[in-house]
VOTIVO-88258 format. One record per residue: x, y, z of N, C-alpha, C, O in turn. Coordinates in steps of 0.2 Angstrom, whole numbers, padded with zeros to 4 digits, always signed. Layout:
XYZXYZXYZXYZ...
//
This chain:
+0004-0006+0000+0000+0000+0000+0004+0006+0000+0008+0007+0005+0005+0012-0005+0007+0016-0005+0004+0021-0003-0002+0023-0003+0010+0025+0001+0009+0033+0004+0006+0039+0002+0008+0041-0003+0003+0042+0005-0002+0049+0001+0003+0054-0003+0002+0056-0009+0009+0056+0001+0015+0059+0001+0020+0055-0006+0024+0059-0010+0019+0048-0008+0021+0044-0013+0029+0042-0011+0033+0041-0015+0029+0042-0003+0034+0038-0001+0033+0031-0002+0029+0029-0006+0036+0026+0003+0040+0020-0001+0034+0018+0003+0032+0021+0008+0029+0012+0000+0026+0009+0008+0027+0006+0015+0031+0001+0015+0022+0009+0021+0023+0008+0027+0023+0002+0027+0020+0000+0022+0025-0003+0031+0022-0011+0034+0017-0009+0040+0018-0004+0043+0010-0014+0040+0007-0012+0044+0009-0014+0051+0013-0019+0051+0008-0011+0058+0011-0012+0065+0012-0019+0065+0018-0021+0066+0006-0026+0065+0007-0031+0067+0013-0033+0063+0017-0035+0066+0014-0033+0058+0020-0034+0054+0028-0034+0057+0033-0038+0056+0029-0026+0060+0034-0024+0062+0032-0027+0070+0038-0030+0072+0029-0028+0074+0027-0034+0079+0031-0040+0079+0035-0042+0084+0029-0043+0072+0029-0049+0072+0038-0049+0071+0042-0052+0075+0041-0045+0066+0048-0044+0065+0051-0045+0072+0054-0050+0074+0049-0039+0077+0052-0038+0083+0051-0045+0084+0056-0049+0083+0048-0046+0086+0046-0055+0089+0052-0061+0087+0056-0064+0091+0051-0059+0079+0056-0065+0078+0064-0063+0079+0069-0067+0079+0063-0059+0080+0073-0056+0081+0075-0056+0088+0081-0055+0090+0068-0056+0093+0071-0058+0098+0070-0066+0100+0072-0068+0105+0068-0070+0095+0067-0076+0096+0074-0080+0094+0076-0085+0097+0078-0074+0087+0083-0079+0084+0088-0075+0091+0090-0079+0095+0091-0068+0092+0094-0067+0097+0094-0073+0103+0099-0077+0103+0089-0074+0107+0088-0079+0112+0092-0084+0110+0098-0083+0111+0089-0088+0106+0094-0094+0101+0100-0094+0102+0103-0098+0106+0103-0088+0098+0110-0087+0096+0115-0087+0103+0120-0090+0105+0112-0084+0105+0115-0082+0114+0116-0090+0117+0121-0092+0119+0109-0093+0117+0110-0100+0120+0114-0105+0116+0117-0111+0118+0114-0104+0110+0120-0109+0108+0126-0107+0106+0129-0110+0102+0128-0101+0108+0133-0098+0108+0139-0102+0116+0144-0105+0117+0133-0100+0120+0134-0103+0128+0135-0110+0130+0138-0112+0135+0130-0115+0124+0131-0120+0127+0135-0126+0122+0137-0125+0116+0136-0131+0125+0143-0136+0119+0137-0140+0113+0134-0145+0113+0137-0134+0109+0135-0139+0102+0136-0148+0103+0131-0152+0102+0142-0149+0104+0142-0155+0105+0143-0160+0109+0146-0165+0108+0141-0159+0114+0137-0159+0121+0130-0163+0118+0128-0169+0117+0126-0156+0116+0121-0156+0111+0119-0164+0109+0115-0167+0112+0122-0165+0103+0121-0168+0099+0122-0176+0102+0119-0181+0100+0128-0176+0107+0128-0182+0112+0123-0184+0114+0121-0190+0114+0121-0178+0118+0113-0181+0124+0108-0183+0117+0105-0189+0118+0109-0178+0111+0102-0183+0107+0104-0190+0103+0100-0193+0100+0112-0191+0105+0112-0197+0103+0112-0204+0106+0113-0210+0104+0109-0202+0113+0109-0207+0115+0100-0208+0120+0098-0211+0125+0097-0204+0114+0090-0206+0116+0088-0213+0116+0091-0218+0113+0081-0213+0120+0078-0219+0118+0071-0219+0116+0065-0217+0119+0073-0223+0109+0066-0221+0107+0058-0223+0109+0053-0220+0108+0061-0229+0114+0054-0231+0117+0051-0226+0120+0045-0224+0120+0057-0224+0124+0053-0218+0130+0051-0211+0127+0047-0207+0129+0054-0210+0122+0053-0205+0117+0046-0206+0113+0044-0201+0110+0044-0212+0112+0038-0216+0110+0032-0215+0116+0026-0214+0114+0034-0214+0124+0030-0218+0127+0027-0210+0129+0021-0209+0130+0032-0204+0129+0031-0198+0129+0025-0194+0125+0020-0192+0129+0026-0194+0119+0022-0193+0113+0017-0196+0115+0012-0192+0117+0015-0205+0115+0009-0206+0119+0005-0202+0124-0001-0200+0124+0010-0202+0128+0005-0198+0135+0003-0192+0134-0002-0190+0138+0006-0188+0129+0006-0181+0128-0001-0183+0123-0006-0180+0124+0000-0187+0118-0007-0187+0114-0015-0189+0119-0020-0186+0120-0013-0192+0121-0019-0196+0128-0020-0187+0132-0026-0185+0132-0015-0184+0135-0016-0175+0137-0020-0173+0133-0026-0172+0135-0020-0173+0127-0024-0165+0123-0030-0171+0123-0035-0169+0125-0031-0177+0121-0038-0180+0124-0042-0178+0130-0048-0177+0130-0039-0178+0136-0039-0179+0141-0044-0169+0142-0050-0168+0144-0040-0165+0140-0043-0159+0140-0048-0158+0134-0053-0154+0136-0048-0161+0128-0054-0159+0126-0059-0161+0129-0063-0156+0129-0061-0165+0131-0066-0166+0137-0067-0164+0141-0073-0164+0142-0063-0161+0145-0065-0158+0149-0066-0147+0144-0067-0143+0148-0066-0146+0141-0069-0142+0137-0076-0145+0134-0080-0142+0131-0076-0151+0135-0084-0153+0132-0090-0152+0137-0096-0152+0136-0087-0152+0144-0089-0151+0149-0092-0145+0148-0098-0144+0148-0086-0140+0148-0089-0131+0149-0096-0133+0145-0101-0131+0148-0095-0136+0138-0099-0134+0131-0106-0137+0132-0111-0135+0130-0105-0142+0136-0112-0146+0139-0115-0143+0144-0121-0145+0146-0113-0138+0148-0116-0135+0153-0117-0128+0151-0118-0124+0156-0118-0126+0144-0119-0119+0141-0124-0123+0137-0126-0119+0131-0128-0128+0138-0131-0131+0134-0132-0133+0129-0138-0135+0127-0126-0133+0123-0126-0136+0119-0123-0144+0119-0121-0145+0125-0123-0148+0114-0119-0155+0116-0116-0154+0109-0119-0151+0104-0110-0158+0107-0106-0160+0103-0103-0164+0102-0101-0166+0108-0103-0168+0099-0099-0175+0100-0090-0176+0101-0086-0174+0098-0090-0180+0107-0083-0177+0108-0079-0181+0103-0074-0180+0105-0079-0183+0098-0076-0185+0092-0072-0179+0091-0066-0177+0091-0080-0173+0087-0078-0170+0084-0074-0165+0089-0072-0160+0085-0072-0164+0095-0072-0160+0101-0064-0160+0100-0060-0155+0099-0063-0165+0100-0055-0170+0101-0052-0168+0094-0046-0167+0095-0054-0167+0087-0054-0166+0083-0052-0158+0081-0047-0156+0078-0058-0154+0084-0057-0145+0085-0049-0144+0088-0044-0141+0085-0049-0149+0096-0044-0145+0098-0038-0146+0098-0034-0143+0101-0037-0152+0093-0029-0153+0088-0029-0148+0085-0023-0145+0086-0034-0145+0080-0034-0141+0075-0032-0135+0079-0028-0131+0076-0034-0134+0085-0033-0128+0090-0026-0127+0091-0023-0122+0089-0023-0132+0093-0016-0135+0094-0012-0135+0090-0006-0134+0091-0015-0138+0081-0010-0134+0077-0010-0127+0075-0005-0127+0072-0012-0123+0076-0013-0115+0072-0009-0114+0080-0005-0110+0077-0008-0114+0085-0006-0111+0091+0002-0113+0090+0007-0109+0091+0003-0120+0087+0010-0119+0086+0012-0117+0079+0018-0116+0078+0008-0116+0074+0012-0116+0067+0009-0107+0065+0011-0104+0060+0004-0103+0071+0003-0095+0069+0008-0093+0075+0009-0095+0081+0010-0088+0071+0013-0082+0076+0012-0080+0083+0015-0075+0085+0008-0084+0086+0004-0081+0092+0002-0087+0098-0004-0089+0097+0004-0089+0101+0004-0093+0107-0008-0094+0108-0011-0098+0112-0011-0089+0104-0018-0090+0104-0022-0091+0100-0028-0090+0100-0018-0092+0093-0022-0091+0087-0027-0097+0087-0032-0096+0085-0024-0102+0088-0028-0109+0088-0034-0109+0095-0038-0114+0095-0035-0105+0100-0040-0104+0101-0045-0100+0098-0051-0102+0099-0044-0094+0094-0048-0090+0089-0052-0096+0086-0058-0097+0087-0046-0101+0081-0050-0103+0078-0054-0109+0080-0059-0110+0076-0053-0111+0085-0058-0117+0092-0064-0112+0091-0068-0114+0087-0063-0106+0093-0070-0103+0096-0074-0103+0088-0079-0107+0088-0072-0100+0082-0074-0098+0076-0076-0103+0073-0081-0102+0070-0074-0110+0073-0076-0117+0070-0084-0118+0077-0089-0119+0074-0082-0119+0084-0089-0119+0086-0094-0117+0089-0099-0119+0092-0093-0110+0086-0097-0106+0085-0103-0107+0076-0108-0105+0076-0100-0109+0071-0103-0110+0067-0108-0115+0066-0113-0116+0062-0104-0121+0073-0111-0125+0074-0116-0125+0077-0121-0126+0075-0114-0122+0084-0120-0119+0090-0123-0111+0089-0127-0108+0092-0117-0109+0083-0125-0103+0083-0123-0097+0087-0124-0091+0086-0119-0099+0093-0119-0096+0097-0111-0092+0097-0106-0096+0098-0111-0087+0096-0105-0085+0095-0100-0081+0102-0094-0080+0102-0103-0081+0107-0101-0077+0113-0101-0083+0118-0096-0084+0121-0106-0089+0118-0105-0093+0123-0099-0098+0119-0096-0102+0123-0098-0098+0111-0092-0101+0109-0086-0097+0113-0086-0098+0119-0083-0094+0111-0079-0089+0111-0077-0091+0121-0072-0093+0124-0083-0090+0124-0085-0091+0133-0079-0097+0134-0073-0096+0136-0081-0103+0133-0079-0109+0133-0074-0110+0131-0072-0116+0133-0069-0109+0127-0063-0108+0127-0059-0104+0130-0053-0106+0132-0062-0099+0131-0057-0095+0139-0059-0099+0143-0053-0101+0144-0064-0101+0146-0065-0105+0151-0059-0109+0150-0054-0108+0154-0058-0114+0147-0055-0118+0147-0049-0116+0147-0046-0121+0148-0046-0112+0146-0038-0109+0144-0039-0105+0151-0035-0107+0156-0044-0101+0153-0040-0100+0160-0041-0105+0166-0039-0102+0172-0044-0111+0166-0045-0115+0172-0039-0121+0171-0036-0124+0175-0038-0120+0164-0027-0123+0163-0023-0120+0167-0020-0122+0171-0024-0114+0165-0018-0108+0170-0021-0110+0176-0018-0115+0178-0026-0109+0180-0026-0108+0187-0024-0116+0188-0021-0116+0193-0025-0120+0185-0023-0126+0189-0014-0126+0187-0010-0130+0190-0012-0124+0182-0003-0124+0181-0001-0120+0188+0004-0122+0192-0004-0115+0188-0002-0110+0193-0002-0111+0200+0001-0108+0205-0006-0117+0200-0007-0119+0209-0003-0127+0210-0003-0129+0216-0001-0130+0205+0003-0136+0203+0010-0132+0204+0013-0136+0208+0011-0128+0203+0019-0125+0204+0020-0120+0210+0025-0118+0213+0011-0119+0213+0015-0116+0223+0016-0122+0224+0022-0123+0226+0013-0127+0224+0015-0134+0231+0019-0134+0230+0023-0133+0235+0022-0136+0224+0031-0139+0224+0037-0133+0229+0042-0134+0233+0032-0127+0226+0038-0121+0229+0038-0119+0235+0042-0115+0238+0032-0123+0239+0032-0120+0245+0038-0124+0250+0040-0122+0256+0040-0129+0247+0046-0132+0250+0051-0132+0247+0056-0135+0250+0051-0129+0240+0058-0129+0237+0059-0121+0234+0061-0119+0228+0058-0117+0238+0057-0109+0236+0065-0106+0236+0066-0101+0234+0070-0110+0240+0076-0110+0241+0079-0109+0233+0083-0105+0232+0077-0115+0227+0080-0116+0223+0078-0110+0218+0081-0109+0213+0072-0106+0220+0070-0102+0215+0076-0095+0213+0078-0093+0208+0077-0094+0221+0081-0089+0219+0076-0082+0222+0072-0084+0227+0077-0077+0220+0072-0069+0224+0071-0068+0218+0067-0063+0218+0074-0069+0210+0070-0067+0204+0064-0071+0203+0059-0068+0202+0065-0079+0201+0061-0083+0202+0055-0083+0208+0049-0085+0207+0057-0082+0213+0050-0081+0217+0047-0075+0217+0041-0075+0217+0049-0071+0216+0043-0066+0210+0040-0066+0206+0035-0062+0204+0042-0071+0201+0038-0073+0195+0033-0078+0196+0028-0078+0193+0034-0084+0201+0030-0086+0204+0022-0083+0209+0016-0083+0209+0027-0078+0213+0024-0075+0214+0018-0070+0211+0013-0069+0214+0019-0068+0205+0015-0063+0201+0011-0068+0196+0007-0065+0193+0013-0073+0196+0010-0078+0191+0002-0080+0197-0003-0082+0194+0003-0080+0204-0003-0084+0209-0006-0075+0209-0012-0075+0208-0002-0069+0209-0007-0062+0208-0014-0065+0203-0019-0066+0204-0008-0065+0197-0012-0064+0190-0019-0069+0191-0024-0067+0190-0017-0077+0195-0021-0081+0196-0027-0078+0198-0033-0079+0195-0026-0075+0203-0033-0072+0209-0033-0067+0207-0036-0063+0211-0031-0063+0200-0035-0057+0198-0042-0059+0194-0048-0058+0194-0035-0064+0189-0043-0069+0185-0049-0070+0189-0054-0066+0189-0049-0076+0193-0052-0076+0198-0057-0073+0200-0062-0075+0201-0055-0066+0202-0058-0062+0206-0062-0057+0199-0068-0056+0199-0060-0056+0195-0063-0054+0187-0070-0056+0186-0075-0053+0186-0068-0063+0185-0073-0067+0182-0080-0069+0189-0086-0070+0188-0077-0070+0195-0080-0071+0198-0084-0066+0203-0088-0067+0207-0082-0058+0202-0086-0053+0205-0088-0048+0200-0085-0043+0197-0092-0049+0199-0096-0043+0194-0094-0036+0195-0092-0032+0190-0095-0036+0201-0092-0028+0204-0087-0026+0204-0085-0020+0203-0081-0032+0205-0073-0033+0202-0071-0030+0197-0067-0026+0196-0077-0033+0192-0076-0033+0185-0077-0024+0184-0073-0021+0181-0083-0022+0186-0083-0016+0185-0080-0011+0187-0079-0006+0184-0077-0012+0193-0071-0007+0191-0066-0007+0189-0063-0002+0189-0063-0014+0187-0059-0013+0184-0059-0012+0177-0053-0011+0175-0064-0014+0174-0066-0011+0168-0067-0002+0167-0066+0000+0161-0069+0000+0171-0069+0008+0172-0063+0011+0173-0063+0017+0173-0058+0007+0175-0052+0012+0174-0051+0015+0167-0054+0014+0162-0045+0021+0168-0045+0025+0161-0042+0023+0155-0043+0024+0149-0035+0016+0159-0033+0012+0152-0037+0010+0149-0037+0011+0143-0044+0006+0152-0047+0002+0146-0054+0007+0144-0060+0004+0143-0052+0014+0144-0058+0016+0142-0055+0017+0133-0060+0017+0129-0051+0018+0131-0048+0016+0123-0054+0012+0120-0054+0006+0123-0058+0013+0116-0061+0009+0111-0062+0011+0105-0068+0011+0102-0057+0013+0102-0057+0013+0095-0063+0008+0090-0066+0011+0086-0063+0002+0091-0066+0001+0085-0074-0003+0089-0078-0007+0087-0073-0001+0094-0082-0002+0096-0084-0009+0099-0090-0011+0099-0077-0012+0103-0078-0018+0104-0079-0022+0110-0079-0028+0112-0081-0013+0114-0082-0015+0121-0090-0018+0122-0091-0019+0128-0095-0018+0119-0101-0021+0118-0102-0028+0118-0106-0032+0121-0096-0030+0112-0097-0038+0110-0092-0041+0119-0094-0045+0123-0086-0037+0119-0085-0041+0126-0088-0041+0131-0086-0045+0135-0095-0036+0132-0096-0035+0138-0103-0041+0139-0105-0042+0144-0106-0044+0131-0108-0049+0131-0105-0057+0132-0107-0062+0133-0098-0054+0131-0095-0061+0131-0093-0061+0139-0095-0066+0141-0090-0058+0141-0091-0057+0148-0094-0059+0152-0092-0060+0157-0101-0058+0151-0108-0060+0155-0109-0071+0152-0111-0076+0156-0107-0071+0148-0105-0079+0144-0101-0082+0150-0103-0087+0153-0095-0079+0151-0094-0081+0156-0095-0082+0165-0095-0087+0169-0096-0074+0164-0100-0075+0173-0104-0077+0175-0105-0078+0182-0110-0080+0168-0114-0086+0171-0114-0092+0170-0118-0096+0170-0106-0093+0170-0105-0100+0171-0103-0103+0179-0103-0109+0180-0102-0097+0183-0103-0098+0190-0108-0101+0193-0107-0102+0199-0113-0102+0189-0122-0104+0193-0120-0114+0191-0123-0118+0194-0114-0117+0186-0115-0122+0185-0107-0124+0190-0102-0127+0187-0109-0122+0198-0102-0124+0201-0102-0131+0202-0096-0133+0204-0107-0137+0201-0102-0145+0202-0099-0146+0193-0095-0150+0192-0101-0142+0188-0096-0143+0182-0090-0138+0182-0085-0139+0178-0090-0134+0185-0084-0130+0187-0077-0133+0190-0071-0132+0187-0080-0137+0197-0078-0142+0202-0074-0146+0196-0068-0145+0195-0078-0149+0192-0077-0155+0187-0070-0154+0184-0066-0158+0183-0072-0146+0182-0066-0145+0175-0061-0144+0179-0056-0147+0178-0061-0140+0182-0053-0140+0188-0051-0146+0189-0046-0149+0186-0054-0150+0195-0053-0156+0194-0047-0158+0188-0041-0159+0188-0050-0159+0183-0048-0162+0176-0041-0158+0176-0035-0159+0176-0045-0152+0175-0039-0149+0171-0030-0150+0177-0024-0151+0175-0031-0149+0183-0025-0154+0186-0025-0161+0184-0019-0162+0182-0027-0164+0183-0027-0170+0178-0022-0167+0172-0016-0167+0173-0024-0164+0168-0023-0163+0162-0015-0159+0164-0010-0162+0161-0013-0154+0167-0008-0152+0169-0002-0157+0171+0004-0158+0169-0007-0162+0176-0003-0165+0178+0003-0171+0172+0008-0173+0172-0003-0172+0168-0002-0175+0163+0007-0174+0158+0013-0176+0157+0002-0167+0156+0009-0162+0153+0014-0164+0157+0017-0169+0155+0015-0161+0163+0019-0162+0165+0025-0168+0165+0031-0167+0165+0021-0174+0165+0026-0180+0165+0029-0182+0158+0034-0185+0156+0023-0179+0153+0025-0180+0148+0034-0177+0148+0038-0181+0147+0035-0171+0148+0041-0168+0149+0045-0172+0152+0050-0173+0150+0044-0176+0159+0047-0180+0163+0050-0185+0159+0056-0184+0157+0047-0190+0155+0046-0197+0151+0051-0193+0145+0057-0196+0144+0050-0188+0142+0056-0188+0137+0062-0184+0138+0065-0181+0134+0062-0183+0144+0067-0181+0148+0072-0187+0150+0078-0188+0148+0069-0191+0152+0072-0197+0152+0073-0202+0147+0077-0206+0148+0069-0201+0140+0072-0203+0135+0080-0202+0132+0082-0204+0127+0082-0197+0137+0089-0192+0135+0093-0194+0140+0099-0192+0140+0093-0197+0145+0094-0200+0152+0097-0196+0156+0102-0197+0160+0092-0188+0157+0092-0186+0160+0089-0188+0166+0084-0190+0165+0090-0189+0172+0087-0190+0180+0086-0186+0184+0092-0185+0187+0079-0181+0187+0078-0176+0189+0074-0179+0194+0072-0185+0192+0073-0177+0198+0068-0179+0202+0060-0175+0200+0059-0169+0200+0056-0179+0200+0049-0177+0197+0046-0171+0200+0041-0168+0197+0047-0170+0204+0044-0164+0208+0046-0159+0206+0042-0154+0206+0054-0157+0203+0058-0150+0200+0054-0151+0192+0055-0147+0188+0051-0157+0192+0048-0154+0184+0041-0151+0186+0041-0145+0183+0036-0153+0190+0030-0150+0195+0032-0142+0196+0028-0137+0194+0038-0142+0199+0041-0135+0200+0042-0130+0195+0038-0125+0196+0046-0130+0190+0049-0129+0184+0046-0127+0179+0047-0122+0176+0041-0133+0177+0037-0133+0171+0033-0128+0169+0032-0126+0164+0030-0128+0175+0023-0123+0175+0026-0114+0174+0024-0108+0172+0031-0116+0176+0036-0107+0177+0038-0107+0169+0038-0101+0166+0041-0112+0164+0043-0111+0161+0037-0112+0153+0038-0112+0147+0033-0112+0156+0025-0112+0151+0022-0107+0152+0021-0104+0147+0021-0103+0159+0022-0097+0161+0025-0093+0157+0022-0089+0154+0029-0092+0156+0037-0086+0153+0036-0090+0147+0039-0086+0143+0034-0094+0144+0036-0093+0135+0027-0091+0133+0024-0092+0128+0024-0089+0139+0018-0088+0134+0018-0079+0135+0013-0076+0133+0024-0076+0138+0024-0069+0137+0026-0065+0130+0031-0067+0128+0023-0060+0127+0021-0059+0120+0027-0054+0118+0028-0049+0116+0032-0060+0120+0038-0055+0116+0046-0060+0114+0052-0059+0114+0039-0066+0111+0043-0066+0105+0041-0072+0101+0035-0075+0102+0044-0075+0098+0039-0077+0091+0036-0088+0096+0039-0094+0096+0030-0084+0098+0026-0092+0101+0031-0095+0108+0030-0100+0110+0036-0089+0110+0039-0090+0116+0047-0095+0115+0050-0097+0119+0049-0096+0107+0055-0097+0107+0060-0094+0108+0061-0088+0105+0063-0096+0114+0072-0094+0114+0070-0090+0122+0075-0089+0126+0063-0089+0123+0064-0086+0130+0063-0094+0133+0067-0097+0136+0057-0096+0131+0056-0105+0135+0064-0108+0135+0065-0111+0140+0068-0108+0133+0073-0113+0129+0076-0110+0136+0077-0114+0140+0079-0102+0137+0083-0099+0142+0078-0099+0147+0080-0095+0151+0073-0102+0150+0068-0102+0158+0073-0109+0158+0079-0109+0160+0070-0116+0153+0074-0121+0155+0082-0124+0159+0083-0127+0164+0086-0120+0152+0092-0119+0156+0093-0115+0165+0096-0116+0171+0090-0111+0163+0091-0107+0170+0090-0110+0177+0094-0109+0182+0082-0113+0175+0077-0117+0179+0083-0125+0180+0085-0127+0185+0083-0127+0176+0086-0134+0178+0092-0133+0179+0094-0137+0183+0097-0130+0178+0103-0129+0179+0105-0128+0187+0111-0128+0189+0100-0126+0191+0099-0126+0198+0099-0133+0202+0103-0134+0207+0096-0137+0198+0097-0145+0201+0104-0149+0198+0104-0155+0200+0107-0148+0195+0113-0152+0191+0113-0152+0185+0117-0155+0182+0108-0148+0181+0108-0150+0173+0111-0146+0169+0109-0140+0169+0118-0150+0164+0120-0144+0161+0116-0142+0155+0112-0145+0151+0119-0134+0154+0116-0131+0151+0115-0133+0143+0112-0130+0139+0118-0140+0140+0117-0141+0137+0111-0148+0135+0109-0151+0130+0109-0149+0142+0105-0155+0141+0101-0154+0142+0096-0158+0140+0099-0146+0147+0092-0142+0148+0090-0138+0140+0084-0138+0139+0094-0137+0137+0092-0132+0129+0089-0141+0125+0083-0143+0124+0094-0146+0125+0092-0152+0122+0084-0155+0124+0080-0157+0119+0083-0154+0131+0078-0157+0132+0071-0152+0131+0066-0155+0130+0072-0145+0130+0067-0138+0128+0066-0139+0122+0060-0139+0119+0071-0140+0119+0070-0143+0111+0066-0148+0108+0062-0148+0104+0068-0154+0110+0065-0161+0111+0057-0159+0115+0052-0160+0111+0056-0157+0119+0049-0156+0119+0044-0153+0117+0038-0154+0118+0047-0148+0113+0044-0145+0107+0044-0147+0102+0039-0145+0098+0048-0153+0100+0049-0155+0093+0042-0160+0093+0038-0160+0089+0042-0164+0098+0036-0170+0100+0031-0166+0101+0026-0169+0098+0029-0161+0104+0022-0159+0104+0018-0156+0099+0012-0155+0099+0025-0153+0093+0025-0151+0088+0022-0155+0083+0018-0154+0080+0025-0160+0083+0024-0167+0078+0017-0171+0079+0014-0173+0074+0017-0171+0087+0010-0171+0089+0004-0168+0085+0001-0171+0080+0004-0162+0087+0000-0155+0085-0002-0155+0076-0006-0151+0073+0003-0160+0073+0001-0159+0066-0004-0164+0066-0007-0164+0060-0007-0168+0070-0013-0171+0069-0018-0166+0068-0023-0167+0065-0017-0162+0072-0024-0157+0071-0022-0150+0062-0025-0145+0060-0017-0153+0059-0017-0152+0051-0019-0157+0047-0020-0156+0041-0019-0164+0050-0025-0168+0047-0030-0166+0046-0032-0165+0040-0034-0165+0052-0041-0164+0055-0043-0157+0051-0049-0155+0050-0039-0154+0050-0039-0148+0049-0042-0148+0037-0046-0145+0034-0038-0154+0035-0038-0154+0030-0045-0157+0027-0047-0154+0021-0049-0163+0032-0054-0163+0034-0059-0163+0037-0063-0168+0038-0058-0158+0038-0064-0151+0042-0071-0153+0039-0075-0156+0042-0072-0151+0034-0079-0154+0030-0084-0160+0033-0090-0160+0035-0078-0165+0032-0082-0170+0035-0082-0172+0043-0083-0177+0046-0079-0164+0046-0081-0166+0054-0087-0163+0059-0090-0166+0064-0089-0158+0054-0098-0155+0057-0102-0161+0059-0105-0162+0064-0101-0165+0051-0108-0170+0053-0109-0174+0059-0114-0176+0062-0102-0175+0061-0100-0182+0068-0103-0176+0073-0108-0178+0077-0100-0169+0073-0106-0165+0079-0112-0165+0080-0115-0167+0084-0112-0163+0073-0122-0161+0072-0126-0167+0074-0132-0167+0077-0123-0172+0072-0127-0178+0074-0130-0178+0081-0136-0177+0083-0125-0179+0084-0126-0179+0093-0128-0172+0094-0129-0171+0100-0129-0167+0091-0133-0159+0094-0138-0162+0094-0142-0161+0099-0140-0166+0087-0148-0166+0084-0150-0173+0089-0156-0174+0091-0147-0176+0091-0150-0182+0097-0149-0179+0103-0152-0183+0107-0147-0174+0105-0146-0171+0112-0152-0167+0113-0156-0168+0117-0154-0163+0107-0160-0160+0108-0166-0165+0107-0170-0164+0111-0166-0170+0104-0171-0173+0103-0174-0178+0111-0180-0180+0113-0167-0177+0113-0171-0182+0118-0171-0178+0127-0171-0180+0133-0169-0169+0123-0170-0168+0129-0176-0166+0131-0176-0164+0137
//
């Protein structure tokens, strides 16, 4: 697009965004394999084993099962039903656009966008995927005090503030979604009175999507529940191919660790949280004996498997077409026999 003035054309801001993102992603990188022995490196990955590298992948597939369900929960207590086929199927597709778009959230957009076209309902879509994305965090976030409250020594005084502000943010959420009056004045502050393009109406119905989902507390109880399950899950997952590389940590600095370092690569400055996750790792595990080379090896290696994972949902994604019907079916026997 060119200039009125007939200078060269601007890039528009997300572009120059997305740039910065990546240049501090490959900086990150550069720094940590400047720092640590290349071939070190390539030793820890040759002495993987594939079974347990096998048995990883497994558990981590059985996780994003395990969570879409418990997001079918949200979706059945907003009164719609879905068949979790097609459910399990959505939130691979979620799972791959989160790792293959620029943005650590794009694959929830397209969750909401895909089940909103079946239910009609585009606010109580949109609802149930926050819901589910933030009862992940609060249960990640309450998975990493227990470990810390006995192991707060190894954090350090930088690390126990980032823990720290991670259990704030928990109980801001919290208190947001769960106090209406909360909400209101924090919503009347002067920052978020900015509304440019008019979109403070459609949240303020997606909002209310949410706050009344308080009225259904034994499926709330439910989803927390699960979703520690489901944390819990991840978690090992990382353990199991940790030890694929014969790495030996004791399980609980992964309990610790993991959630801080999920935490800090979903901060928006830089491209899907590469090169900052890679440097929590190191940082994080280098604490307990791991050198910095088997901590970058193992940050990478579990990226690589959830990566590889995650293209099942560019299966599901190719077709899509023929996934509505496997919903629609059980919408159309839910209502019929309700």
């Amino acid at each position: 697009m060119s200039r009125p003035d007939g200078g060269a054309p601007r890039l528009p801001a997300w572009v120059h965004s997305r740039l910065l993102k990546a240049a501090v992603s490959a900086l990150l990188i550069g720094l940590l394999l400047w720092r640590v022995d290349t071939g070190e490196i390539a030793a820890t990955l040759g002495e993987v084993s594939w079974g347990l590298l096998a048995l990883g992948a497994g558990i981590f597939i059985v996780t994003n099962l395990v969570s879409a369900w418990k997001w079918g929960l949200v979706i059945r207590a907003q009164g719609d039903r879905v068949a979790y086929g097609y459910l399990a199927a959505l939130f691979y597709i979620g799972l791959f656009f989160n790792n293959f778009l620029p943005t650590n959230f794009g694959g929830d957009v397209v969750k909401a966008f895909k089940l909103s076209r079946m239910t009609g309902r585009a606010a109580e879509a949109a609802g149930s995927v926050v819901i589910d994305r933030v009862t992940s965090t609060i249960a990640l976030l309450t998975i990493a005090a227990v470990p810390a409250l006995f192991e707060l020594r190894l954090l350090g005084a930088r690390m126990a503030l980032i823990v720290l502000a991670m259990l704030l943010a928990a109980a801001l959420i919290v208190a947001f979604f769960a106090s209406e009056r909360f909400a209101r004045r924090l919503s009347g502050l002067r920052i978020f009175s900015f509304d440019p393009m008019g979109v403070r109406r459609h949240l303020k119905s997606f909002y209310y999507a949410l706050h009344d989902f308080r009225r259904h507390r034994g499926t709330l109880a439910a989803v927390m529940l699960v979703s520690l399950v489901y944390q819990g899950l991840q978690i090992i997952t990382v353990y199991v191919l940790a030890l694929s590389l014969g790495i030996e940590v004791s399980l609980i600095y992964y309990f610790l660790f993991i959630p801080i370092v999920l935490a800090v690569g979903m901060l928006p400055v830089s491209l899907n949280g590469l090169g900052v996750r890679e440097g929590a790792w190191v940082l994080l595990f280098g604490q307990v004996g791991v050198a910095s080379a088997q901590a970058f090896t193992m940050s990478v290696l579990s990226f690589f498997v959830m990566t590889v994972v995650s293209l099942l949902g560019g299966f599901f994604y190719l077709f899509d077409r023929a996934l509505p019907a496997a919903g629609a079916s059980e919408a159309e026997t839910g209502a019929g026999n309700g």
